[in-house]
Each structure stands twice: as C-alpha cells, then as structure tokens.
C-alpha positions in Angstrom: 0.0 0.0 0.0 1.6 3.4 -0.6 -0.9 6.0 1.4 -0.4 9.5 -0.2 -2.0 11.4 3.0 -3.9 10.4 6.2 -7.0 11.7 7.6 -8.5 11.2 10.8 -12.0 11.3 11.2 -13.2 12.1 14.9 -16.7 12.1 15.3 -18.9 13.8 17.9 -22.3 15.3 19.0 -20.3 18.4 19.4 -18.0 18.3 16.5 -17.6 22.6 16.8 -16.7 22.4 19.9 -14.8 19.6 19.4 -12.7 21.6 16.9 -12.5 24.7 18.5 -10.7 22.6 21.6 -8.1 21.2 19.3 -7.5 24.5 17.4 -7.3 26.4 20.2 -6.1 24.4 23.0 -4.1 22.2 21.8 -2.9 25.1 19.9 -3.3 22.6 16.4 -2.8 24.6 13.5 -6.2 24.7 11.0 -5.7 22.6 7.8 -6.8 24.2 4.9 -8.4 22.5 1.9 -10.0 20.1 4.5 -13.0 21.5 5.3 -14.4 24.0 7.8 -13.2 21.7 10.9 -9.8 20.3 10.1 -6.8 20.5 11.9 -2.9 19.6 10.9 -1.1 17.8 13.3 2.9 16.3 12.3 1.6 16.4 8.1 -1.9 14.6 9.1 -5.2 16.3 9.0 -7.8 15.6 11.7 -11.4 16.3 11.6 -14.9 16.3 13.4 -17.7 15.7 12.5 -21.1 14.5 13.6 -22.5 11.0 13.2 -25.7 9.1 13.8 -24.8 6.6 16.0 -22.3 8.8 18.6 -24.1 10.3 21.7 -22.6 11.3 25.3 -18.9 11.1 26.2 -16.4 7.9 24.8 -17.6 5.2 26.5 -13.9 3.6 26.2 -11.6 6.3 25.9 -8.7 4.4 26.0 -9.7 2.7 22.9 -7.7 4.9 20.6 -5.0 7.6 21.7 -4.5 10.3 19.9 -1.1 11.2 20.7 1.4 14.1 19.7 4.7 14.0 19.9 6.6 17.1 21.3 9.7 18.5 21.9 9.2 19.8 25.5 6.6 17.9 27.1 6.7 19.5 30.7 6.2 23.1 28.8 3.4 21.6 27.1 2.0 19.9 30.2 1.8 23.1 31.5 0.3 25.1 29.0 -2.4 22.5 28.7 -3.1 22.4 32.2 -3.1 26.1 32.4 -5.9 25.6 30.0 -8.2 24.5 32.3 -7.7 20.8 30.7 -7.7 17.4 33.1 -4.5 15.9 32.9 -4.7 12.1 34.0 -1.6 10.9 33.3 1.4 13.8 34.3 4.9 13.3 32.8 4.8 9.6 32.9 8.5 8.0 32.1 8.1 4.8 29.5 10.8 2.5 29.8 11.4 3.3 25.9 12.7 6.8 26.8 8.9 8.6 26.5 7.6 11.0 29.0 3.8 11.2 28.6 1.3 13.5 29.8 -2.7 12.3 29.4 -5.1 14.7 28.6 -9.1 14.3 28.2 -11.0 16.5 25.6 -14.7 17.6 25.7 -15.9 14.6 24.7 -13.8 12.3 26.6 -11.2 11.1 24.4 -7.6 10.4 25.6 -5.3 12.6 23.9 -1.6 12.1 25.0 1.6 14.5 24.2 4.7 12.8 24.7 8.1 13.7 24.7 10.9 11.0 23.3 14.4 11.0 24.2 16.9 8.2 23.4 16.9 5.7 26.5 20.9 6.5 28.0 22.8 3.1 28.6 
C-alpha cells in the first residue's frame, strides 16, 4: 500500500466544539483545503464531524489515543493544564525513553503528548 496522506476522522455530538478545543487548546494549527473543521497535526489532517450513531462522552476512551509527539513535554503539560484541561496521566517515564502527559478532551477522548528521548545506557 503506498498512502499518499492520512486523515483522521473524529466524530462527535459536538463536532464545533470539538474543533475549536483542538485548534485552540491544543494550539493545532487549522488545515486548509480540508473542510471547515480540520486540523494539521505532524503532516496529518484531523477532523470532526457528527454522526448518527455517537451520543454522550467515549464510552472507552482508552480505545484509541491520539497522541502528539513534542519536543518539551513539561512546557506543554503546562500550557495545557493552564488551559483549564484534566490531565490524568502527568509526565509519565516509558521505559522506551517517552515522557507522557494524558489529557481528556470535551468529549472524553484520551489525547496524550509525549516527549521522546533516546533511553541513555
């Protein structure tokens, strides 16, 4: 298979607000060409959207993560958190040299940013 682009489709009873969490506290830059609620995250494009079948919060949000990776975790941490934003998960070490920081957005999903660094030997 050779994928030209990727597009993630997250789907919501709330997709605007849904959005407008990404965009502007995540701090995800808008993807243009995409539609009117698509972010870019790393060179893939995001979006939300409604759908017939989704109601309430993720019933399993550990199902999927989203996750971002980041050159300063800790700063992002705290910019997040300064958001107003539950953070379940703060500046967790991985024994494969990641630091991760678990987030919740509106609708329940677990969205992680995490930090990699070479394990030292």
């Amino acid at each position: 298979m050779n994928v030209s682009s990727t597009l993630i489709n997250i789907n919501s009873a709330n997709p605007q607000a849904l959005y407008e969490w990404y965009r502007d506290v995540l701090g995800l830059p808008v993807q243009e060409g995409m539609g009117e609620t698509a972010v870019q995250a790393g060179g893939v494009a995001i979006t939300f959207d409604g759908h017939s079948e989704i109601a309430g919060p993720a019933k399993e949000p550990a199902r999927y993560l989203v996750n971002f990776f980041v050159d300063d975790a800790a700063a992002e941490t705290e910019r997040i958190e300064k958001a107003g934003v539950s953070c379940i998960r703060r500046l967790g070490q991985e024994y494969w040299g990641g630091t991760i920081s678990t987030f919740v957005d509106p609708d329940g999903n677990y969205v992680q940013v995490i930090e990699y660094r070479e394990p030292q030997a």
